[in-house]
C-alpha positions in Angstrom: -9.0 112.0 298.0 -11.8 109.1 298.3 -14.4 109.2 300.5 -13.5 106.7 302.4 -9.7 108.2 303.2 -11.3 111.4 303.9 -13.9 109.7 306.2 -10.4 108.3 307.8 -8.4 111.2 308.2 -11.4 113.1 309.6 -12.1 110.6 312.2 -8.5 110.3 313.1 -8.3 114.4 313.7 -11.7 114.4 315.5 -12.0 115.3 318.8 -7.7 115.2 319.0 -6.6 116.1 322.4 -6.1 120.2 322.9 -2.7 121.5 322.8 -1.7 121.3 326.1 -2.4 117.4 325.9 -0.3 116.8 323.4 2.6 118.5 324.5 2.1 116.0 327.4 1.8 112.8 325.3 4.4 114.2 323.1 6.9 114.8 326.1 6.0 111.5 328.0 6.8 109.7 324.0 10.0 111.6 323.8 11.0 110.6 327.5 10.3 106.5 326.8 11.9 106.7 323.1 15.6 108.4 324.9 15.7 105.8 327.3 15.0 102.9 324.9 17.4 104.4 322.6 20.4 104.7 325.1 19.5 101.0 326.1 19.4 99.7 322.6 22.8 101.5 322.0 24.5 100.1 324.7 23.4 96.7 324.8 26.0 95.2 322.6 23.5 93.9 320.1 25.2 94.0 316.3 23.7 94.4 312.6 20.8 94.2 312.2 19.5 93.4 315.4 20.4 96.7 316.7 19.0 99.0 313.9 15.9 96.8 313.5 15.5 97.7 317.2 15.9 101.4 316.4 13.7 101.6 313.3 11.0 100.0 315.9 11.3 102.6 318.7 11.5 104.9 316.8 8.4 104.2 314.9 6.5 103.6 317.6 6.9 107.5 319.1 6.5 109.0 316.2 3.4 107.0 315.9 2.1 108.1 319.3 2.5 111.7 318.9 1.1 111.7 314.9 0.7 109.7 311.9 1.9 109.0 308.8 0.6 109.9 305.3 1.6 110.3 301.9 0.5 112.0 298.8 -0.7 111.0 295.8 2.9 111.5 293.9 4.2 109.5 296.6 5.8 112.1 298.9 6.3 110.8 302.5 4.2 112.9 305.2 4.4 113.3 309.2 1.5 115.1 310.5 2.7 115.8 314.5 0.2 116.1 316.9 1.4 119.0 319.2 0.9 121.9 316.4 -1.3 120.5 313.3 1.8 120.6 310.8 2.8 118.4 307.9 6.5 117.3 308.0 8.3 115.9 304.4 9.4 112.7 306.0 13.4 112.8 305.0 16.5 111.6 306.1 18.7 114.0 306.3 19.7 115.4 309.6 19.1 119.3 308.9 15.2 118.8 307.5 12.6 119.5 310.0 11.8 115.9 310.5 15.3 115.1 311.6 15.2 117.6 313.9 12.0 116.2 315.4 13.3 112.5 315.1 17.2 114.3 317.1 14.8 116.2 320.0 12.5 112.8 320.5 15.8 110.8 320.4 18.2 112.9 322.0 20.6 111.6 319.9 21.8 113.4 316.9 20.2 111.7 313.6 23.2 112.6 311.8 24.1 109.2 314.0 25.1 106.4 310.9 22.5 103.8 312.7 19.4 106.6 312.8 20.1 107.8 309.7 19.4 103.9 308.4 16.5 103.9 310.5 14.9 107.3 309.2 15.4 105.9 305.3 13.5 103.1 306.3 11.2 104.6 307.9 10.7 106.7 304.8 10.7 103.9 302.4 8.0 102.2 304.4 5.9 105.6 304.3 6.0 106.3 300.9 4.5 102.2 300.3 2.3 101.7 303.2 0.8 104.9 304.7 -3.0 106.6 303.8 -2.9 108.8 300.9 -4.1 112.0 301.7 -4.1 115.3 299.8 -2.4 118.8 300.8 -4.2 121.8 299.9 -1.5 124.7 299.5 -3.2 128.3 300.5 -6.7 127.0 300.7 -9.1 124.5 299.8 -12.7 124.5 298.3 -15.3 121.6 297.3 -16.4 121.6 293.7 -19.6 123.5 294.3 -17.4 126.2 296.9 -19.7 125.1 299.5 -17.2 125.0 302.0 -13.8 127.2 301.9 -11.0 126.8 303.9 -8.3 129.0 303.6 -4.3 128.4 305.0 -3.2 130.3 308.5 0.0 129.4 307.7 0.7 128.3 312.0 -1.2 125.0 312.0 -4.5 125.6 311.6 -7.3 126.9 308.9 -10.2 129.5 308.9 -13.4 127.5 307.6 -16.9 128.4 306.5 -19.8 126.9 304.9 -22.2 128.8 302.7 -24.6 131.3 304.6 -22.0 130.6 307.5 -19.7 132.2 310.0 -15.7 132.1 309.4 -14.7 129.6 312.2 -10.8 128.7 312.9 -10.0 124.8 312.9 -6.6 122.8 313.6 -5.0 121.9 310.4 -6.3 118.4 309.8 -9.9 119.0 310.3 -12.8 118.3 308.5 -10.4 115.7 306.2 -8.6 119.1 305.4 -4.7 119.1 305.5 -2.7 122.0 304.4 0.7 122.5 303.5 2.9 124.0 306.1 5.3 126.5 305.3 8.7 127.8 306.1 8.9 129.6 309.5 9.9 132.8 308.5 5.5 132.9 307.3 3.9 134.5 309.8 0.8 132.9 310.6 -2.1 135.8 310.8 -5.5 135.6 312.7 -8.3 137.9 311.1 -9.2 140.2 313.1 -13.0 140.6 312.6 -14.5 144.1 314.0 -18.2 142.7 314.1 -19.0 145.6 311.2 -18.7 144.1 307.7 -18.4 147.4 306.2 -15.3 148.4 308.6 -13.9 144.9 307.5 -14.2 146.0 304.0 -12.8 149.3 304.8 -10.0 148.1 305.9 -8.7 145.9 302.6 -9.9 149.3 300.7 -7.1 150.8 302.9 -4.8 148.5 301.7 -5.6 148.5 298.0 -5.0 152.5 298.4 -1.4 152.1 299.1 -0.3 151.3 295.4 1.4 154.6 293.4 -0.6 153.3 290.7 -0.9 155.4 287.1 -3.3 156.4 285.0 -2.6 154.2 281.7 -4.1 151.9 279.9 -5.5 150.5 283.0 -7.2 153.0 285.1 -6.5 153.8 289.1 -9.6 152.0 289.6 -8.7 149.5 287.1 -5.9 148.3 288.7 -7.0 148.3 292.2 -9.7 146.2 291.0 -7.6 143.6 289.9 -5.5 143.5 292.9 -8.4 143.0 295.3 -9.2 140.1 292.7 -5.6 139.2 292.9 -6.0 138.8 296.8 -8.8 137.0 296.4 -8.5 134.5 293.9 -5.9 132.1 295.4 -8.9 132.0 298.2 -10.6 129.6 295.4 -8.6 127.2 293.7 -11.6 125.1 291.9 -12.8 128.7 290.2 -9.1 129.4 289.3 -7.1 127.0 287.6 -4.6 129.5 286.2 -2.4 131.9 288.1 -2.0 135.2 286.2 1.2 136.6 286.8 1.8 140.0 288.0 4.2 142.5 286.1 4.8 146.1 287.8 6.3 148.5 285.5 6.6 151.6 285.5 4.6 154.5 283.7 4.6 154.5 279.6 5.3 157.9 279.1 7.3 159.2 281.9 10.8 157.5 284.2 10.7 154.6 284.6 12.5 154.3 288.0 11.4 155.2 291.7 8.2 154.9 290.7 7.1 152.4 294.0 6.5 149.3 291.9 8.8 147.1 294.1 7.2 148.6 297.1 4.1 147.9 296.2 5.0 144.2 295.5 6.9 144.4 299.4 3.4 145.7 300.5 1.7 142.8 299.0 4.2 140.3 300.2 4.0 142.0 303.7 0.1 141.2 303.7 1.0 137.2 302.7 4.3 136.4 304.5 4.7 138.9 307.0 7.6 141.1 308.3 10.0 138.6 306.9 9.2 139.3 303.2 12.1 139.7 300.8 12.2 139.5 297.4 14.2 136.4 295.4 17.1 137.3 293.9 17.2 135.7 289.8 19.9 134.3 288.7 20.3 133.6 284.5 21.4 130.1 284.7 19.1 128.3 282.7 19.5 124.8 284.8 20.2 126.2 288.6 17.8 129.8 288.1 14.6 127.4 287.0 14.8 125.4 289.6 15.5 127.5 292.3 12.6 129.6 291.2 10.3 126.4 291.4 11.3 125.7 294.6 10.7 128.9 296.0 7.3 128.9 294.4 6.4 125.4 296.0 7.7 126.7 299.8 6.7 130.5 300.1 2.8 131.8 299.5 4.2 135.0 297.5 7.3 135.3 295.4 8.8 138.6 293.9 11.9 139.1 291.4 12.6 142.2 291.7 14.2 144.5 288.7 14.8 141.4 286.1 15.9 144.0 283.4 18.1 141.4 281.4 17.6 139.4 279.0 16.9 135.3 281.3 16.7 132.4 278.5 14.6 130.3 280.3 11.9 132.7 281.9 9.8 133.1 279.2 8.5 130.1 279.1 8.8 129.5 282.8 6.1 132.1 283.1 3.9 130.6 280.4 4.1 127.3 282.0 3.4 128.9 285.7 0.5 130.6 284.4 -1.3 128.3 282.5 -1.2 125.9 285.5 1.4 123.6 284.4 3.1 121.4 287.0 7.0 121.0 287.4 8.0 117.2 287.7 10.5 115.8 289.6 11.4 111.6 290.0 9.9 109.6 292.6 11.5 108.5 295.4 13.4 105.0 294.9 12.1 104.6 291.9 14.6 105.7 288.5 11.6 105.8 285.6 8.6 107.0 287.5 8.0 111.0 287.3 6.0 112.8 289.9 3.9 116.4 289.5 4.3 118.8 292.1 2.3 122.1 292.5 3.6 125.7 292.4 1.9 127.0 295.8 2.8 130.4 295.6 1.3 133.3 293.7 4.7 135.3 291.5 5.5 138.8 290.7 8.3 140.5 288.9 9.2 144.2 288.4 11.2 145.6 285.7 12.1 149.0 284.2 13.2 147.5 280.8 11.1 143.8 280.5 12.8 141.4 278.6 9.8 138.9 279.4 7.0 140.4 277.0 6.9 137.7 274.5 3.4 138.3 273.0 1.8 135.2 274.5 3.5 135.9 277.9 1.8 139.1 278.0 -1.2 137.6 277.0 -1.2 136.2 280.7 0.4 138.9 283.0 -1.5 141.8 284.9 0.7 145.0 283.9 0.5 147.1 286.3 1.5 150.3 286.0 3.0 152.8 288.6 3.9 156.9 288.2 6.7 158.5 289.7 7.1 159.4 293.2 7.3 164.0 294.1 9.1 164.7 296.9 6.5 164.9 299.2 5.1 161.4 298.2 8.2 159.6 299.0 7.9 157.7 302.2 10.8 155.6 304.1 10.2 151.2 304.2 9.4 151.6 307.7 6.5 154.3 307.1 5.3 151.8 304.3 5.9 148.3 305.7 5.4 149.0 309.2 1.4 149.7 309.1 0.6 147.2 306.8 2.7 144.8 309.4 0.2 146.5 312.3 -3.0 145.8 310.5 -2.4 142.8 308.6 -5.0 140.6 310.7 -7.8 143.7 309.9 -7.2 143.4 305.9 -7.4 139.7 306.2 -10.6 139.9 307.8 -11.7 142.5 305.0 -10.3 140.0 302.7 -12.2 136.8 304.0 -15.3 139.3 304.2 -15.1 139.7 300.4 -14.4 135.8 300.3 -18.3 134.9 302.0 -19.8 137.5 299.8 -18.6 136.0 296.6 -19.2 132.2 298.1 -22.5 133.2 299.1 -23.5 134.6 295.7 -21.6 132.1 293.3 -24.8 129.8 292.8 -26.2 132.5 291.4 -23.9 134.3 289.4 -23.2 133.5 285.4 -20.4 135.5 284.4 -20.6 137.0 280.5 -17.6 135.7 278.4 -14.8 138.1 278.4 -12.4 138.0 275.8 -8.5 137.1 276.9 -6.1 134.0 277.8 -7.0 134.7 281.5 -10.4 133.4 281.1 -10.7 131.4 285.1 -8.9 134.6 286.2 -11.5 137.0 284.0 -14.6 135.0 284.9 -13.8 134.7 288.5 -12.5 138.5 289.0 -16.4 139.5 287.4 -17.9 137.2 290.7 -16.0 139.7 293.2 -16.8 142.3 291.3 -20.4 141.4 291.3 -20.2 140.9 295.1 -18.8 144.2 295.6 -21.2 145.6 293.0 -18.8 146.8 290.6 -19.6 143.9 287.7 -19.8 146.8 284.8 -17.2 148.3 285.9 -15.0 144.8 285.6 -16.4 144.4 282.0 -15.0 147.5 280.6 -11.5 147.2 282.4 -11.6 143.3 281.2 -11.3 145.4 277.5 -8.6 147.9 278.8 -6.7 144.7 279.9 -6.6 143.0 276.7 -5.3 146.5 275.6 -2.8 147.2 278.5 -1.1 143.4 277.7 -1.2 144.3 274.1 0.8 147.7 275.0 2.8 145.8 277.0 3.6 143.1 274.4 5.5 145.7 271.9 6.2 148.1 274.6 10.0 148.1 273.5 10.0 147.3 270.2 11.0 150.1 268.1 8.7 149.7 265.1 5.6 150.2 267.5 7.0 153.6 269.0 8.1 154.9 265.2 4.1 153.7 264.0 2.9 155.7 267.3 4.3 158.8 265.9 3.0 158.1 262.5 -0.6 157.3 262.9 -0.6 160.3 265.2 -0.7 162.6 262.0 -3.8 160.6 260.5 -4.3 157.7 258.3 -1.4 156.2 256.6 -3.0 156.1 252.6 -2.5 152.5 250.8 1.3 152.8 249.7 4.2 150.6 248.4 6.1 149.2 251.3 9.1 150.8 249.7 7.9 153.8 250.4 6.1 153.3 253.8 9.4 152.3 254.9 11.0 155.5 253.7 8.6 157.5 256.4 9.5 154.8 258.8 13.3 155.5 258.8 12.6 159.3 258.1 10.0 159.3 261.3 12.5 156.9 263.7 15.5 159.3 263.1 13.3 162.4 264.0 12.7 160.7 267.1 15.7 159.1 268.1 14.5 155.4 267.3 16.1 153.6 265.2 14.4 152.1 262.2 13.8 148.7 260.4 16.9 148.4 258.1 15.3 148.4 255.2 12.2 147.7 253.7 11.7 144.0 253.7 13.1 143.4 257.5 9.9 146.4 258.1 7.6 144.6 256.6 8.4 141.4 258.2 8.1 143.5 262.0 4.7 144.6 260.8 3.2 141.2 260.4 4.9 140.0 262.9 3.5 142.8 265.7 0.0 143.3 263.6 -2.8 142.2 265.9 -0.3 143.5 268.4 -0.3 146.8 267.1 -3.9 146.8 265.6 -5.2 146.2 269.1 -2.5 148.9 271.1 -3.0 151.9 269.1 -6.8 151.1 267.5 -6.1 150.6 264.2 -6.5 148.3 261.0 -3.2 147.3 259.0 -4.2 146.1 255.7 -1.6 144.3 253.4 -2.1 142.9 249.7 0.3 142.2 246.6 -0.5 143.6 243.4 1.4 143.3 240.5 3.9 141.8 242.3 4.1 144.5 245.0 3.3 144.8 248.6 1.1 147.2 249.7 0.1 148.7 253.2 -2.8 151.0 254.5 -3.3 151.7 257.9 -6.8 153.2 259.1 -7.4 154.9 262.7 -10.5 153.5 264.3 -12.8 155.4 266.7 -10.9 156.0 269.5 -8.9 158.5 268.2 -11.5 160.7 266.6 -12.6 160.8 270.8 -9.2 162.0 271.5 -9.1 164.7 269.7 -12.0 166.1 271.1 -14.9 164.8 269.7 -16.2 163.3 272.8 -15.1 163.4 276.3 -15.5 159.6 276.5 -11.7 158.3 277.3 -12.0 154.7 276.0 -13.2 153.3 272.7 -13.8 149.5 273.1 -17.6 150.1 273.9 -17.3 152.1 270.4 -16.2 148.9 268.7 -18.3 146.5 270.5 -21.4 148.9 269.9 -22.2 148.2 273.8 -23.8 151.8 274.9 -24.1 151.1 278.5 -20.0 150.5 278.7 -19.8 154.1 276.9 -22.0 155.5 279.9 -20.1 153.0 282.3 -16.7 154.7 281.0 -18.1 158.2 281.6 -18.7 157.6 285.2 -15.5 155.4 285.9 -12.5 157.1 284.2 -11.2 159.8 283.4 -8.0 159.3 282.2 -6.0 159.6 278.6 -7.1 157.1 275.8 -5.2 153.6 276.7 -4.8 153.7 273.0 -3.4 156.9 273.0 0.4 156.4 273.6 0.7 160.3 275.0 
């Protein structure tokens, strides 16, 4: 937005009248509009006198209880008065402006001659009115000066650096924010005066999670979800969205393992009591779209148990997470495209992922939940119902988390960590450096890049079969012939089955070999002589610390010769190799 425009809009939302005055001004515009409605409507005039008439009156209400704005794609905009929300200015009858337009009117807009009138109406938005832009869940300037983050009920929480979190109507400060559906609960932080109680209560909430011990450890993961939480909080540090995958535990079942209750514990947090997951549907046309929609309406989106092969989500999710905009046409116009944003952050669970496409993975969070004993299992209710109750106390632990990182972002330079999620990577070290825990956050950033990897070949049989192998030691340099014949003899033994013969394994091996190479530590070396393929696989450090050599639990300090993640490791985990696949 120019300066100038914002200069505009902020002077048109200064010093607006409180809410009690605009329910007066909106109910005194509302009263004049009914009656010059019912007078127009019985006056006799014809076409067009009569509709110009309309389109007039009706204009001039909506203009005295809000104004008019559209968005740089074009989209039409009523921002009302009486309770700081954004309207899509549309002519049906059943949107939320023709609802408005039917209550000021007090006639039904599904009426032929206000229908007319609200299509010209929106014509003349989407030509003549200010362009504005609508932040989604929050808004910062380029240097994250100021934040401002999305109450969802007409009205923002705002603070400058070295500040206090203030609320403000929706509209202030040249801010406007998107409004969502009803069903979104607006929430209210609900400070306790004690920053470390604040804090204490988001640590509650990143407790609830049945996470396991893998790859990623406990602490791993619980890291990344408080970054998770965070993140959306600044849009100009993270330009990609990392989607979140919860599966269940490697090595054990795969089902009632909480992973869809966690993701209802998350949702609970963003949308309120209300939360339910989306259902998915396969259609490649009708289950895109409907999946774009949801994510440009709804803060928080979960598919729950997509366990079937979906042709098109694949590269939905690359798209989605690499911050690629769905486009739709623009209104009365047949050529002209228009980019919309996805506003919501996505989840999926799944038992048996059909979505792990090696650079999908690349940019998904897998995390990774154990089964539930008997006396762990809990009923929704016991779940949902406290996380409902103190939803306003994590949100002020969240936004204390927020000024801490805002405060100390001038002065942070985060170190380059390997991985497609680098926005995601870089801005999850700055919280962790806020909270103290920016070591820590380097040596899970190299569990990551191993957990995706896992994640990546988690189902393909070849990886499970070469898991068994290199298990036993080294695989010595050998015709592929014969390293095939240990393949089929190892996938029988364990129930897999193997490549069919010796060529299609070879051909799996490239395919999967930084894959593999990265999952189980090891080098896969491949040359021809004489006409002949050979292989050689080599174990690399981590395994000589599995079996005992040091009580260390992960390797990638080891390969990066970086002795103070070795000590880091000590301290943080103690859990089973990630690269160990038992």
């Amino acid at each position: 937005m120019s300066k100038t425009k914002k200069d505009r809009l902020k002077q048109s939302t200064r010093g607006r009248r409180p809410l009690v005055g605009s329910h007066s001004e909106e109910d005194r515009a509302a009263l004049t509009l009914k009656q010059e409605v019912r007078a127009i409507l019985t006056s006799g005039l014809r076409f067009p006198e009569n509709e110009d008439a309309l389109a007039v009156a009706i204009r001039k209400a909506l203009n005295h209880i809000g104004q008019f704005y559209r968005t740089e794609n074009g989209m039409p905009l009523f921002f009302r008065n009486r309770n700081h929300r954004l309207y899509d200015v549309l002519g049906r009858a059943d949107s939320e402006f023709g609802r408005l337009v039917t209550y000021l009117c007090d006639v039904s807009s599904r009426m032929v001659k206000i229908t007319r009138c609200l299509d010209r109406i929106q014509a003349e938005v989407c030509q003549m009115a200010d362009t504005v832009t609508v932040h989604a869940l929050a808004y910062n300037s380029d240097d994250g000066r100021i934040i401002a983050v999305n109450d969802f009920g007409g009205g923002m929480w705002y603070r400058e650096r070295g500040g206090q979190w203030a609320w403000k109507p929706n509209g202030s400060e040249g801010i406007l924010f998107w409004a969502p559906p009803d069903f979104v609960e607006p929430w209210k932080p609900q400070f306790s005066g004690n920053s470390e109680a604040d804090e204490a209560a988001l640590e509650w909430f990143l407790d609830l999670p049945h996470f396991d011990e893998n790859t990623l450890t406990e602490k791993d993961q619980r890291m990344l979800l408080r970054a998770t939480l965070i993140a959306p909080l600044f849009p100009c540090r993270n330009r990609t969205k990392p989607v979140a995958v919860h599966l269940g535990s490697r090595q054990q079942r795969q089902y009632d393992t909480g992973k869809t209750m966690a993701a209802k514990i998350i949702g609970t947090l963003w949308v309120g009591r209300k939360f339910e997951p989306v259902p998915v549907k396969r259609s490649s046309e009708r289950g895109e779209e409907e999946l774009q929609l949801t994510l440009m309406n709804q803060p928080y989106v979960l598919l729950d148990n997509v366990d079937t092969a979906i042709p098109w989500l694949n590269d939905f999710l690359c798209t989605y997470a690499t911050g690629a905009r769905p486009t739709r046409r623009k209104h009365y116009e047949n050529t002209t495209l228009v980019y919309y944003e996805y506003r919501g952050r996505l989840c999926l669970t799944s038992r048996d992922p059909k979505f792990n496409r090696e650079d999908v993975a690349s940019r998904t969070i897998p995390f990774r939940f154990k089964p539930l004993s008997p006396e762990e299992r809990k009923t929704e209710w016991e779940l949902l119902n406290p996380v409902a109750e103190k939803r306003n106390q994590i949100w002020a632990g969240i936004l204390t988390i927020a000024a801490k990182v805002q405060d100390a972002l001038p002065h942070l330079a985060p170190p380059a960590l390997r991985g497609r999620l680098a926005d995601f990577l870089a801005f999850g070290w700055c919280v962790g450096a806020a909270c103290k825990e920016e070591t820590q956050w380097e040596g899970m950033a190299d569990r990551l890049a191993l957990a995706q990897a896992g994640f990546a070949v988690d189902e393909a049989p070849i990886f499970s079969i070469l898991t068994s192998i290199v298990r036993r030691g080294d695989v010595d340099e050998q015709p592929t012939s014969e390293f095939w014949k240990a393949i089929k003899t190892t996938g029988e033994a364990i129930n897999v089955e193997p490549p069919r013969d010796a060529a299609s394994c070879t051909k799996q091996v490239r395919e999967l070999r930084e894959l593999i190479q990265l999952s189980l530590d090891v080098t896969i070396t491949m040359r021809t002589l004489h006409g002949q393929t050979l292989i050689q696989i080599t174990r690399g450090p981590s395994w000589a610390l599995q079996e005992g050599v040091s009580e260390v639990t992960e390797s990638e300090a080891f390969l990066e010769g970086d002795e103070k993640l070795v000590e880091s490791n000590k301290e943080s985990t103690q859990s089973p190799s990630p690269r160990s696949p038992s």
